[in-house]
N, CA, C and O atoms as CSV, one atom per row, in Angstrom:
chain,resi,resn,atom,element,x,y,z
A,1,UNK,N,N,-71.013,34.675,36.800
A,1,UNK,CA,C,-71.238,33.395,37.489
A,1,UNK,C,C,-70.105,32.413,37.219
A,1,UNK,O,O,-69.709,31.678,38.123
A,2,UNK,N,N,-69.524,32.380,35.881
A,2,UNK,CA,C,-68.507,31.082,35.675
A,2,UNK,C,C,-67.340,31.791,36.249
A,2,UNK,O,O,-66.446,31.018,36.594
A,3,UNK,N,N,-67.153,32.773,36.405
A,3,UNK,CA,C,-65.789,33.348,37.320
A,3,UNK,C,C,-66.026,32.658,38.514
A,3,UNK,O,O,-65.380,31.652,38.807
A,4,UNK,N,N,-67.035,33.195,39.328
A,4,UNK,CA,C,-67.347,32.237,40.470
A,4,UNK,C,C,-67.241,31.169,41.070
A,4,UNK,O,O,-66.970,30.902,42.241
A,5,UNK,N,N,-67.520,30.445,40.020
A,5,UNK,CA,C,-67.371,28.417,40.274
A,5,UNK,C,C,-65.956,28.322,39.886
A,5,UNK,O,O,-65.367,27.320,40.292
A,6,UNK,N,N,-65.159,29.341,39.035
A,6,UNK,CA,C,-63.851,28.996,39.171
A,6,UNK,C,C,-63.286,28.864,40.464
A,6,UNK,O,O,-62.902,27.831,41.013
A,7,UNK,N,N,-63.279,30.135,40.929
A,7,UNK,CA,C,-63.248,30.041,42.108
A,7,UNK,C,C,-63.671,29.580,43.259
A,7,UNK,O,O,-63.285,30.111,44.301
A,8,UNK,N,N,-64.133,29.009,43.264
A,8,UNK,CA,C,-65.007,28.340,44.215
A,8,UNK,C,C,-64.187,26.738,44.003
A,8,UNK,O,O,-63.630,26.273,44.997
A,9,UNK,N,N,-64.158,26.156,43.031
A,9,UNK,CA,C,-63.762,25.059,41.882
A,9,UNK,C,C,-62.375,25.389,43.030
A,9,UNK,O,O,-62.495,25.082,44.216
A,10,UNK,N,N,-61.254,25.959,42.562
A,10,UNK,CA,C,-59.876,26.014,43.129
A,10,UNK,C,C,-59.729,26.123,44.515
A,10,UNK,O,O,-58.798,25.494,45.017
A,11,UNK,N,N,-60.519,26.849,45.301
A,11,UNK,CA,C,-60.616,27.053,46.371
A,11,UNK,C,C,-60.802,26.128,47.354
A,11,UNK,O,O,-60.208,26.054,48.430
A,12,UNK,N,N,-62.279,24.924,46.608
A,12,UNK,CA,C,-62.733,23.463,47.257
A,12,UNK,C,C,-61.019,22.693,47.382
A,12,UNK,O,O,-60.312,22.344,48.327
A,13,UNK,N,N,-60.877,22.681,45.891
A,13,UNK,CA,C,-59.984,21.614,45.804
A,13,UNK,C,C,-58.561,21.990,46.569
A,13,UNK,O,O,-57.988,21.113,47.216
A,14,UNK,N,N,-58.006,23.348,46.470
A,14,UNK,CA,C,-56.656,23.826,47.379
A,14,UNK,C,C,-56.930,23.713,48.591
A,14,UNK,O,O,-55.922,23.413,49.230
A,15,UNK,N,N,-57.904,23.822,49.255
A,15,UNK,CA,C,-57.925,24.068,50.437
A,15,UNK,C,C,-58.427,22.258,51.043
A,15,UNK,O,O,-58.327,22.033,52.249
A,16,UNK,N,N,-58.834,21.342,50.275
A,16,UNK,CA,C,-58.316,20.194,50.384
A,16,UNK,C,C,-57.298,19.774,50.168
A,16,UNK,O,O,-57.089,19.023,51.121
A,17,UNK,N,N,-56.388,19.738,49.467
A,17,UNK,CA,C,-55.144,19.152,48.983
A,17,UNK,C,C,-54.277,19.862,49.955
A,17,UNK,O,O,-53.196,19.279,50.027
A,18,UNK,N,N,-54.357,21.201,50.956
A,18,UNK,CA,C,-53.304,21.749,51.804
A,18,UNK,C,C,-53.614,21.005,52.984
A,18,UNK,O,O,-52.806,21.129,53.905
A,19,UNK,N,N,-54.546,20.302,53.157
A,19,UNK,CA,C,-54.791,19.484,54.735
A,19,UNK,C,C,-55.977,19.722,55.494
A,19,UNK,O,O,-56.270,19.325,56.622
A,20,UNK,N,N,-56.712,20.547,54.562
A,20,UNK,CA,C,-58.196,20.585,55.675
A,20,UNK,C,C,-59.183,20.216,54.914
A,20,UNK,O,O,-59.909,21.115,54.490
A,21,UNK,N,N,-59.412,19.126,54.621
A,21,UNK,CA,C,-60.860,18.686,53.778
A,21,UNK,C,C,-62.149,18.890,54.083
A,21,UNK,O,O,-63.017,19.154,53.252
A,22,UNK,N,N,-62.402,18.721,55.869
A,22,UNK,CA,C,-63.325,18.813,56.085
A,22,UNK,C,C,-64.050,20.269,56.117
A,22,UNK,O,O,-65.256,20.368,56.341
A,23,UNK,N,N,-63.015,21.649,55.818
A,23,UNK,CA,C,-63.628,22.802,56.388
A,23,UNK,C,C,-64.076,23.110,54.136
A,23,UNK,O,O,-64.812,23.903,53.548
A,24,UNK,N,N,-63.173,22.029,53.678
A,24,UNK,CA,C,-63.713,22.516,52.038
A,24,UNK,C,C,-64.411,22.304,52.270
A,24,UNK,O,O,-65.150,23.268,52.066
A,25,UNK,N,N,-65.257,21.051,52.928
A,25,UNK,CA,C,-66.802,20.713,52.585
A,25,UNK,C,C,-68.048,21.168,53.314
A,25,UNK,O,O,-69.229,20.820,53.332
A,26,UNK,N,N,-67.285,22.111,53.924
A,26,UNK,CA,C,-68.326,23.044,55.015
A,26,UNK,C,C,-69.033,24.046,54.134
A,26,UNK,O,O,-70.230,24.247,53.924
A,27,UNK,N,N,-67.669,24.747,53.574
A,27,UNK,CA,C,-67.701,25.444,52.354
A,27,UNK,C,C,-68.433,25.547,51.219
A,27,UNK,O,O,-69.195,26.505,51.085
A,28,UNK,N,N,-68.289,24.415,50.074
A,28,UNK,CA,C,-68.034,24.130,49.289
A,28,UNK,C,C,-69.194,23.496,48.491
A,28,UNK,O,O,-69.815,24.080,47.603
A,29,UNK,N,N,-69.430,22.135,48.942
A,29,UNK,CA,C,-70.152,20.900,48.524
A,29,UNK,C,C,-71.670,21.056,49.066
A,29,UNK,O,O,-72.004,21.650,50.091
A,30,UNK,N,N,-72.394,20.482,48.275
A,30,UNK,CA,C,-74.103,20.526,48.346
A,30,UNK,C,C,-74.240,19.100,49.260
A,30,UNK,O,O,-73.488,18.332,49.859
A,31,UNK,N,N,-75.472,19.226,49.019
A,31,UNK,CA,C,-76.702,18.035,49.605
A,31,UNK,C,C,-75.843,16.566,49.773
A,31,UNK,O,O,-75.885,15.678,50.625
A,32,UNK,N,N,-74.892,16.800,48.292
A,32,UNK,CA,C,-74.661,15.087,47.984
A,32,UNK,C,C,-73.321,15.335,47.642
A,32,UNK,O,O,-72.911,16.476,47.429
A,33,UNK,N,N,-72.539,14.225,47.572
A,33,UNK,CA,C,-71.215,14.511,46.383
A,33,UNK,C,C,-70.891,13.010,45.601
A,33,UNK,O,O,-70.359,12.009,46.082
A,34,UNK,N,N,-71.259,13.169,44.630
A,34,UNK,CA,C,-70.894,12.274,43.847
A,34,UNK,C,C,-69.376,12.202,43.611
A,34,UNK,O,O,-68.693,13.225,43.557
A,35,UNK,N,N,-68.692,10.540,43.425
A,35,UNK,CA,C,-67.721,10.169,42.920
A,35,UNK,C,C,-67.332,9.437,42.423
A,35,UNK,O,O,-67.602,8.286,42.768
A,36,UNK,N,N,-66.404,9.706,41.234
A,36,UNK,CA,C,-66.316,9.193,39.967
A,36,UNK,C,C,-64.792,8.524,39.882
A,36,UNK,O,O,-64.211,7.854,39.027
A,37,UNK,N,N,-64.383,9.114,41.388
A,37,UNK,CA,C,-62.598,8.263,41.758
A,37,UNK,C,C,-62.603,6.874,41.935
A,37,UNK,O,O,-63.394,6.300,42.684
A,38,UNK,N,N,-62.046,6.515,41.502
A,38,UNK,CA,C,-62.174,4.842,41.742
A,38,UNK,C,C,-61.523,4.209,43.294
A,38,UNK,O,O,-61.736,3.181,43.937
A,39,UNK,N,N,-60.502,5.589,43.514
A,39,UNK,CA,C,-59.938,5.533,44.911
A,39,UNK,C,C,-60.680,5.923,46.198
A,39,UNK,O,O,-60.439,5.543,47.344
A,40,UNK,N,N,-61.590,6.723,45.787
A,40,UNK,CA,C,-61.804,7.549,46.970
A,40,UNK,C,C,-63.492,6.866,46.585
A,40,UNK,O,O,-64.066,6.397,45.602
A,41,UNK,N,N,-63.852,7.206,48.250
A,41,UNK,CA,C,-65.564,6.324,48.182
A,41,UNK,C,C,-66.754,7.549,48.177
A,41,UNK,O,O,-66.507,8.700,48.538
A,42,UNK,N,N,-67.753,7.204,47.822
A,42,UNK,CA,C,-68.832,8.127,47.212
A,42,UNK,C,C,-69.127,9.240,48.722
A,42,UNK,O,O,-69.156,8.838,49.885
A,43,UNK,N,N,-69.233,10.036,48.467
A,43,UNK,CA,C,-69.783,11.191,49.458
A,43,UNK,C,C,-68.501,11.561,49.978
A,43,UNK,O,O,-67.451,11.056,49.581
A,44,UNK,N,N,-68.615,12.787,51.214
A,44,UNK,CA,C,-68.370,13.361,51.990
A,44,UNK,C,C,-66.883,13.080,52.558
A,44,UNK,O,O,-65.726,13.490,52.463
A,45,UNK,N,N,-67.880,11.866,53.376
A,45,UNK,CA,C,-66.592,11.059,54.508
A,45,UNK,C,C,-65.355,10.532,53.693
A,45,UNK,O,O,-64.226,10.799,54.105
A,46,UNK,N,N,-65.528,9.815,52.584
A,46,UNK,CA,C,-64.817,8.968,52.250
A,46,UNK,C,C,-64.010,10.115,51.376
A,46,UNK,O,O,-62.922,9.706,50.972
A,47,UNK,N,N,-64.327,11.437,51.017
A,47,UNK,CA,C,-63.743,12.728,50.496
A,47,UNK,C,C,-62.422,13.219,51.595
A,47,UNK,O,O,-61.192,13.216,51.546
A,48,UNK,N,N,-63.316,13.565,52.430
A,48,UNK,CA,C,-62.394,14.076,53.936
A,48,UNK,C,C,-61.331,12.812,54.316
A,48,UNK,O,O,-60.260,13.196,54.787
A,49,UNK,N,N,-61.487,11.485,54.180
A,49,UNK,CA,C,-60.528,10.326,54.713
A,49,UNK,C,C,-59.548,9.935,53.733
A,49,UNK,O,O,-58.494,9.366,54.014
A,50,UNK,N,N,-59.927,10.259,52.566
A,50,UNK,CA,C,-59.235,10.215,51.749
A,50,UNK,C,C,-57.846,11.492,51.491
A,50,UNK,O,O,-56.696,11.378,51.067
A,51,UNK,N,N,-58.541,12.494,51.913
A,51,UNK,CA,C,-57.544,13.799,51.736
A,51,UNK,C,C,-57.165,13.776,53.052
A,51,UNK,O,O,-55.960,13.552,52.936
A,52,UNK,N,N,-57.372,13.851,54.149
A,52,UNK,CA,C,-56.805,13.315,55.905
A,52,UNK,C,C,-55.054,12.702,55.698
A,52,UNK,O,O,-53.892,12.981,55.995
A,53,UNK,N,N,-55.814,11.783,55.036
A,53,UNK,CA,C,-55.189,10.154,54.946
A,53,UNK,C,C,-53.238,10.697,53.585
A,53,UNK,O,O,-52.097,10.259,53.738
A,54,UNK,N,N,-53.633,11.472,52.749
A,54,UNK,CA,C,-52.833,12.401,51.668
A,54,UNK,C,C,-52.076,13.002,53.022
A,54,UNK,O,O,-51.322,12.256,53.647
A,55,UNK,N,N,-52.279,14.269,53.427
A,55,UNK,CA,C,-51.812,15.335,54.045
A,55,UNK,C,C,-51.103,14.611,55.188
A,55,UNK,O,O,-50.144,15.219,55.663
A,56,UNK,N,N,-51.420,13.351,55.745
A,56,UNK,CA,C,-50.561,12.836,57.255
A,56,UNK,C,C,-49.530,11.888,55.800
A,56,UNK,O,O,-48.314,12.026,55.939
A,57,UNK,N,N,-49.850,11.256,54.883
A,57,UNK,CA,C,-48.680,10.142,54.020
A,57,UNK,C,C,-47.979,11.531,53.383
A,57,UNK,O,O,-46.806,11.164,53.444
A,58,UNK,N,N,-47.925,12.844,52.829
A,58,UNK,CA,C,-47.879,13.312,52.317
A,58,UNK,C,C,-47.587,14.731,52.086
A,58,UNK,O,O,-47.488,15.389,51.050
A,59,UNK,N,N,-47.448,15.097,53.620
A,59,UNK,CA,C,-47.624,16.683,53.890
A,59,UNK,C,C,-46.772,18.008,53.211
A,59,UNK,O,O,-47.046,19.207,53.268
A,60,UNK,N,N,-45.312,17.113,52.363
A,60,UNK,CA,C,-44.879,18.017,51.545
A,60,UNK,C,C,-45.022,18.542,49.713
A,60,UNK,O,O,-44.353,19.232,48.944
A,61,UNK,N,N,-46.362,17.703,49.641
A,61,UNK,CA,C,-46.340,17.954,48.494
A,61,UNK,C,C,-47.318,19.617,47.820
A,61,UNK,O,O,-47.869,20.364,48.628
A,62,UNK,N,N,-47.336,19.828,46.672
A,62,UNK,CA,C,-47.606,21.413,46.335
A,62,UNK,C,C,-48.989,21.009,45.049
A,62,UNK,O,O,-49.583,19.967,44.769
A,63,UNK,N,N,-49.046,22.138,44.639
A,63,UNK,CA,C,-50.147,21.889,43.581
A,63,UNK,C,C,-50.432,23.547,43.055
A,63,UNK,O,O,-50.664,24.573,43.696
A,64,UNK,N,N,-50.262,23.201,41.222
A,64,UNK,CA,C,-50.357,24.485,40.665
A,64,UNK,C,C,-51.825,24.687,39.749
A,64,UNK,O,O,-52.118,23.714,39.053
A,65,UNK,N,N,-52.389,25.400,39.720
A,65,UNK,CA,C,-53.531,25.538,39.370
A,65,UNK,C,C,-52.982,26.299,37.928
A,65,UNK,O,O,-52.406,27.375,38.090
A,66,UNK,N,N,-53.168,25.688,36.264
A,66,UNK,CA,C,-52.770,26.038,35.165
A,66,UNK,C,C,-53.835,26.641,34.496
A,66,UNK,O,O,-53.703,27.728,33.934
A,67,UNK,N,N,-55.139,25.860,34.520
A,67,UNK,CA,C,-56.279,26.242,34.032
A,67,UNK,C,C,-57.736,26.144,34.063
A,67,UNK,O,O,-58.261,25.117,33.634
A,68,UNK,N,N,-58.357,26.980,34.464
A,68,UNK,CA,C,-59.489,26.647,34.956
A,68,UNK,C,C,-60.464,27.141,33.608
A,68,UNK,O,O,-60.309,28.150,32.919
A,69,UNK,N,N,-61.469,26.119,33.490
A,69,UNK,CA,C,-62.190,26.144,32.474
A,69,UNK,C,C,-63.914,26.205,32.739
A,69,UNK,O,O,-64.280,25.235,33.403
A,70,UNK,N,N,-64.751,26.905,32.451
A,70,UNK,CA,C,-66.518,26.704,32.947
A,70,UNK,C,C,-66.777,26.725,31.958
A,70,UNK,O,O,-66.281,27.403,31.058
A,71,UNK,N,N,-68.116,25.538,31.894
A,71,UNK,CA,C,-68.727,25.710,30.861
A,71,UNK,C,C,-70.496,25.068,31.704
A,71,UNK,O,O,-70.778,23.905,31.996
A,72,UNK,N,N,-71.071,25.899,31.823
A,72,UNK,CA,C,-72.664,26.300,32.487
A,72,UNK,C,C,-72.115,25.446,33.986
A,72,UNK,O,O,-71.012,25.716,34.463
A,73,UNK,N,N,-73.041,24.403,34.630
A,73,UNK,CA,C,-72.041,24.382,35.604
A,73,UNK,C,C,-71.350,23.544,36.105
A,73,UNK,O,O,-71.595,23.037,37.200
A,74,UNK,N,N,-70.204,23.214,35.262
A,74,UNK,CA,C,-69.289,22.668,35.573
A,74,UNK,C,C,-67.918,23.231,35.322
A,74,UNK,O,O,-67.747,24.028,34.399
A,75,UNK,N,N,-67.240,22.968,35.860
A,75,UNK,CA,C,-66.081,23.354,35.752
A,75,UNK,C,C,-64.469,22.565,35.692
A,75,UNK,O,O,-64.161,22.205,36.828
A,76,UNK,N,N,-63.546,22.270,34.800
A,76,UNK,CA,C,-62.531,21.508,34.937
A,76,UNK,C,C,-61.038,22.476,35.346
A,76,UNK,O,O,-60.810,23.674,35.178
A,77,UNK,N,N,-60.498,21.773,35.726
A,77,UNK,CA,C,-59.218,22.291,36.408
A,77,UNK,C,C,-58.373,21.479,36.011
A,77,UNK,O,O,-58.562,20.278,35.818
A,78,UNK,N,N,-56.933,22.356,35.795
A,78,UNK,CA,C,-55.767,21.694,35.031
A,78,UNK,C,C,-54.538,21.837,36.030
A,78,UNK,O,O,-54.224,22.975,36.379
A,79,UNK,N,N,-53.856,20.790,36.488
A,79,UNK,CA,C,-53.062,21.410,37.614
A,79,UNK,C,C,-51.977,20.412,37.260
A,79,UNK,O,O,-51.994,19.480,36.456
A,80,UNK,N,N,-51.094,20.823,38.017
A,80,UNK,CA,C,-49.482,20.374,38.203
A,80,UNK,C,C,-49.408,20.461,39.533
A,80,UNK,O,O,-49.710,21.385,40.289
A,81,UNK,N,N,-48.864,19.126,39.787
A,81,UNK,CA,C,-48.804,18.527,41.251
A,81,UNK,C,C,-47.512,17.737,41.474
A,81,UNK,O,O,-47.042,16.926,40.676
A,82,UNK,N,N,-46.881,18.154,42.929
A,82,UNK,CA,C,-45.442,17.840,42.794
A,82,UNK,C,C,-45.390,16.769,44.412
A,82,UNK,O,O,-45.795,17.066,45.535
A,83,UNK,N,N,-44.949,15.921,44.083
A,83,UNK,CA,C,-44.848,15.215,45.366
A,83,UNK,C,C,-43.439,15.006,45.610
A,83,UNK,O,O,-42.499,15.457,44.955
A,84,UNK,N,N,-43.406,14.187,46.743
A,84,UNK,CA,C,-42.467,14.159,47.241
A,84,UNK,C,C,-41.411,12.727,46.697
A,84,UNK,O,O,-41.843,11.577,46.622
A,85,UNK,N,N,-40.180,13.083,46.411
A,85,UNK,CA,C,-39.264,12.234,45.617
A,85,UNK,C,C,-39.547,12.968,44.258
A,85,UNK,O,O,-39.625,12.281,43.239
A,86,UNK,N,N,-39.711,14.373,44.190
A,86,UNK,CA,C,-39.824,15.377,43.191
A,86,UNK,C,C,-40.789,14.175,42.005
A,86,UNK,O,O,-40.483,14.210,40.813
A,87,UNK,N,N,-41.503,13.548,42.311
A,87,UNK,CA,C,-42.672,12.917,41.074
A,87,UNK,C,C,-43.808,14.177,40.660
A,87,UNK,O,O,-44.180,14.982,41.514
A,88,UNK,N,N,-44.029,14.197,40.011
A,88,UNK,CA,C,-44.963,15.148,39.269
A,88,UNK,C,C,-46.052,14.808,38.077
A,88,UNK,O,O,-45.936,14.487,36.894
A,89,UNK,N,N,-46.732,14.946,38.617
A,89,UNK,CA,C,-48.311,14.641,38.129
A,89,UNK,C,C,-49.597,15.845,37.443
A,89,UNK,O,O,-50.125,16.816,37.985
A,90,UNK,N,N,-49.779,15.250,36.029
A,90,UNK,CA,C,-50.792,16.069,35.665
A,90,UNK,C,C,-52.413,15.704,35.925
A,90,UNK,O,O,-52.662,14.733,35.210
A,91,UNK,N,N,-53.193,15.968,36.413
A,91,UNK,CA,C,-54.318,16.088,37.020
A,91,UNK,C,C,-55.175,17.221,36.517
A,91,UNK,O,O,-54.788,18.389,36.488
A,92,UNK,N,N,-56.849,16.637,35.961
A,92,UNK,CA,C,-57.554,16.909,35.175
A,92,UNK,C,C,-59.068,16.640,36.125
A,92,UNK,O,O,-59.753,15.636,36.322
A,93,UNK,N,N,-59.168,18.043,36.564
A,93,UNK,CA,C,-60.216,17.580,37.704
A,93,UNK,C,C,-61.465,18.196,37.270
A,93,UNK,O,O,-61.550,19.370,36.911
A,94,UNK,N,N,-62.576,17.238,37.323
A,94,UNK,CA,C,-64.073,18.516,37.031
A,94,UNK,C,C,-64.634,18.081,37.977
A,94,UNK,O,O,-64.468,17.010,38.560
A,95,UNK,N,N,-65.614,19.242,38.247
A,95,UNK,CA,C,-66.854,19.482,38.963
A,95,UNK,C,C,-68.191,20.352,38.553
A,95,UNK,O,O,-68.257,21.513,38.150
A,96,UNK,N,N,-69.241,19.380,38.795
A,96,UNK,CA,C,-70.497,19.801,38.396
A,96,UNK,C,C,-70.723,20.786,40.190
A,96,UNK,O,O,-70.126,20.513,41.231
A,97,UNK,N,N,-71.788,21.931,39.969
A,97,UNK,CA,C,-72.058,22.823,40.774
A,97,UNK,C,C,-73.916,22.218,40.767
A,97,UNK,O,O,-74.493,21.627,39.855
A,98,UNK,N,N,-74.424,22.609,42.020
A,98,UNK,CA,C,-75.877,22.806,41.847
A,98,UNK,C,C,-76.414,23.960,41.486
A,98,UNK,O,O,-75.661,24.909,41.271
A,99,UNK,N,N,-77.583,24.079,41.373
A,99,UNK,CA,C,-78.358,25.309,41.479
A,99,UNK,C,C,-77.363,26.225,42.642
A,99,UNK,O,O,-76.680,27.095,42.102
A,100,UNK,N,N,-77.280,26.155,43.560
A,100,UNK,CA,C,-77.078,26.893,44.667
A,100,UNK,C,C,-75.342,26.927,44.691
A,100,UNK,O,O,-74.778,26.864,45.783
A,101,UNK,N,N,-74.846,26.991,43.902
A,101,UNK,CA,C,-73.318,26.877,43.487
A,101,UNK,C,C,-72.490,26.098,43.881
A,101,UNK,O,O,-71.304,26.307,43.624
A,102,UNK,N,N,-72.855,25.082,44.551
A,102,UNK,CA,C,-72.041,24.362,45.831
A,102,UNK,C,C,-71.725,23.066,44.749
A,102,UNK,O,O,-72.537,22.931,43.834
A,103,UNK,N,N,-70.699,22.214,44.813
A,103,UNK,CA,C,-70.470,20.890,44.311
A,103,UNK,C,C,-70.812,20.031,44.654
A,103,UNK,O,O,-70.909,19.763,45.852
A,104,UNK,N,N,-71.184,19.127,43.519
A,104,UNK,CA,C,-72.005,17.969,44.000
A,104,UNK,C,C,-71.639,16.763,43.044
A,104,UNK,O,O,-72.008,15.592,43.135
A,105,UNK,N,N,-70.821,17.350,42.107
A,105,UNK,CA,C,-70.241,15.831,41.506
A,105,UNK,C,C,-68.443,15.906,41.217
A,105,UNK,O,O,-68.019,17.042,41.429
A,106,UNK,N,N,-67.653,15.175,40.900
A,106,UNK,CA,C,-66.714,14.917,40.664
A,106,UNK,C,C,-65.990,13.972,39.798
A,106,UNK,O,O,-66.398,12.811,39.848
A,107,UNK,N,N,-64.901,14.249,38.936
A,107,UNK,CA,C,-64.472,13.489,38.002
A,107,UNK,C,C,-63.089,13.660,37.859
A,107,UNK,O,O,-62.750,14.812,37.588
A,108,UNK,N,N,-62.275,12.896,37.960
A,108,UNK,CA,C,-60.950,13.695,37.570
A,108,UNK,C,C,-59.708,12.092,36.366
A,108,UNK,O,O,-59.933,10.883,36.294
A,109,UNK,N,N,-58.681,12.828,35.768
A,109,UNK,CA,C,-57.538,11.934,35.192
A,109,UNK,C,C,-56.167,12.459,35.877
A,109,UNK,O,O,-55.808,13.637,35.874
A,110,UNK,N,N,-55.429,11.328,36.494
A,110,UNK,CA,C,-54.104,11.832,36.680
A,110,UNK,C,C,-53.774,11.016,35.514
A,110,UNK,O,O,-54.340,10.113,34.897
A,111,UNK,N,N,-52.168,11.922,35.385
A,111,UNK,CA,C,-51.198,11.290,34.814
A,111,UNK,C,C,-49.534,11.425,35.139
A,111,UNK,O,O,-49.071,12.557,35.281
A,112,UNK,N,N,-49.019,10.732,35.204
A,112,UNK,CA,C,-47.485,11.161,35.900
A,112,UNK,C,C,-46.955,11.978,34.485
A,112,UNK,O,O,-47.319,11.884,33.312
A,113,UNK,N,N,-46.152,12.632,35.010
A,113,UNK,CA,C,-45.335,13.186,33.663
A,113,UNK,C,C,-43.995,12.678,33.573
A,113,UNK,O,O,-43.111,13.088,34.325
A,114,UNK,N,N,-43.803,11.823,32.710
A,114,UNK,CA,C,-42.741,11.656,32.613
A,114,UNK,C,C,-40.908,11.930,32.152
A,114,UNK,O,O,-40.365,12.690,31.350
A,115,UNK,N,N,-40.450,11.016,32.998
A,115,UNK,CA,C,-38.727,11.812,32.543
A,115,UNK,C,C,-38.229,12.275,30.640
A,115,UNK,O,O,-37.504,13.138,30.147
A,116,UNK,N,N,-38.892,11.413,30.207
A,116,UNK,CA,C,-38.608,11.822,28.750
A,116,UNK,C,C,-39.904,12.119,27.995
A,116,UNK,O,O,-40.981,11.693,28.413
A,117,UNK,N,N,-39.792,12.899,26.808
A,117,UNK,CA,C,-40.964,13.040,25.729
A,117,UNK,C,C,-40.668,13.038,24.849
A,117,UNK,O,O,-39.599,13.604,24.622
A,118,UNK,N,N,-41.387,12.420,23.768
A,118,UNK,CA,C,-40.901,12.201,22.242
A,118,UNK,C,C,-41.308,13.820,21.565
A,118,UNK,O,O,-41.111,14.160,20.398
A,119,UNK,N,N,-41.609,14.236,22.104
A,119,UNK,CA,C,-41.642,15.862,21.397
A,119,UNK,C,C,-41.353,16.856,22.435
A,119,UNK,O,O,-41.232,16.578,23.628
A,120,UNK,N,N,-41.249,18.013,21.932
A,120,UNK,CA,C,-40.537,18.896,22.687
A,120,UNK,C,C,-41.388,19.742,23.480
A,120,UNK,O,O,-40.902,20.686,24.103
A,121,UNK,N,N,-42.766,19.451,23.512
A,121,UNK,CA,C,-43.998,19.867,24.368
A,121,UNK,C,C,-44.217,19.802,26.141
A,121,UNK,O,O,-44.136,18.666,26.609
A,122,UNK,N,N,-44.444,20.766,26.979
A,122,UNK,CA,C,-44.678,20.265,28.183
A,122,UNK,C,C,-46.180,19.618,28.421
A,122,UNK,O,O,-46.895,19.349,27.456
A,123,UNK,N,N,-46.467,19.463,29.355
A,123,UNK,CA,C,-47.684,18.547,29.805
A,123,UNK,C,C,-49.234,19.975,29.808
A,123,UNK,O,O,-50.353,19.745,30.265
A,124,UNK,N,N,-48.835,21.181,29.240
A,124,UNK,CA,C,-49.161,22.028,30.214
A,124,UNK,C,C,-49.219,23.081,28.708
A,124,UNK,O,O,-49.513,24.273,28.799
């Protein structure tokens, strides 16, 4: 089962972030969707207008999926995200699943990575 929601987990979120939000949530998402973005507005619509709204400001940017983590059902995702003017961003995304495997809540942290580091560590 936690293989599953991984997948499922990467799948919602890639196949939003490449430009089709609305067919993730055909997919993907339950009854409800909670959100915990301060950017983006609670449910569905404001999910899909928000990622719409990315892919037309945004259409060359990429996204690497580093680590996917389950623990009963939720799941967090560790990614590297590259936009355009080569900026690059670490992003820390979870999602709670229902009974019926589908997502229904959301939480995430970006952080830019920056040009220098006081240690010799990547973000990653």
């Amino acid at each position: 089962m936690s293989t599953d929601l991984k997948e499922k987990a990467i799948a919602f979120y890639k196949t939003a972030y490449l430009g089709n939000p609305k067919k993730a949530v055909e997919l993907y998402v339950g009854e409800e969707y909670i959100q915990h973005n301060p950017d983006v507005e609670n449910g569905t619509e404001g999910f899909i207008a928000y990622f719409e709204r990315m892919q037309t400001e945004y259409p060359d940017k990429s996204i690497e999926f580093v680590r996917a983590i389950t623990e009963g059902n939720l799941v967090a995702l560790h990614t590297h995200q590259t936009w355009p003017g080569k900026d690059q961003y670490v992003t820390m995304d979870f999602f709670r699943f229902d009974q019926n495997g589908k997502i229904v809540e959301h939480w995430d942290a970006i952080q830019q990575i920056p040009k220098t580091s006081k240690n010799p560590n990547t973000m990653y």
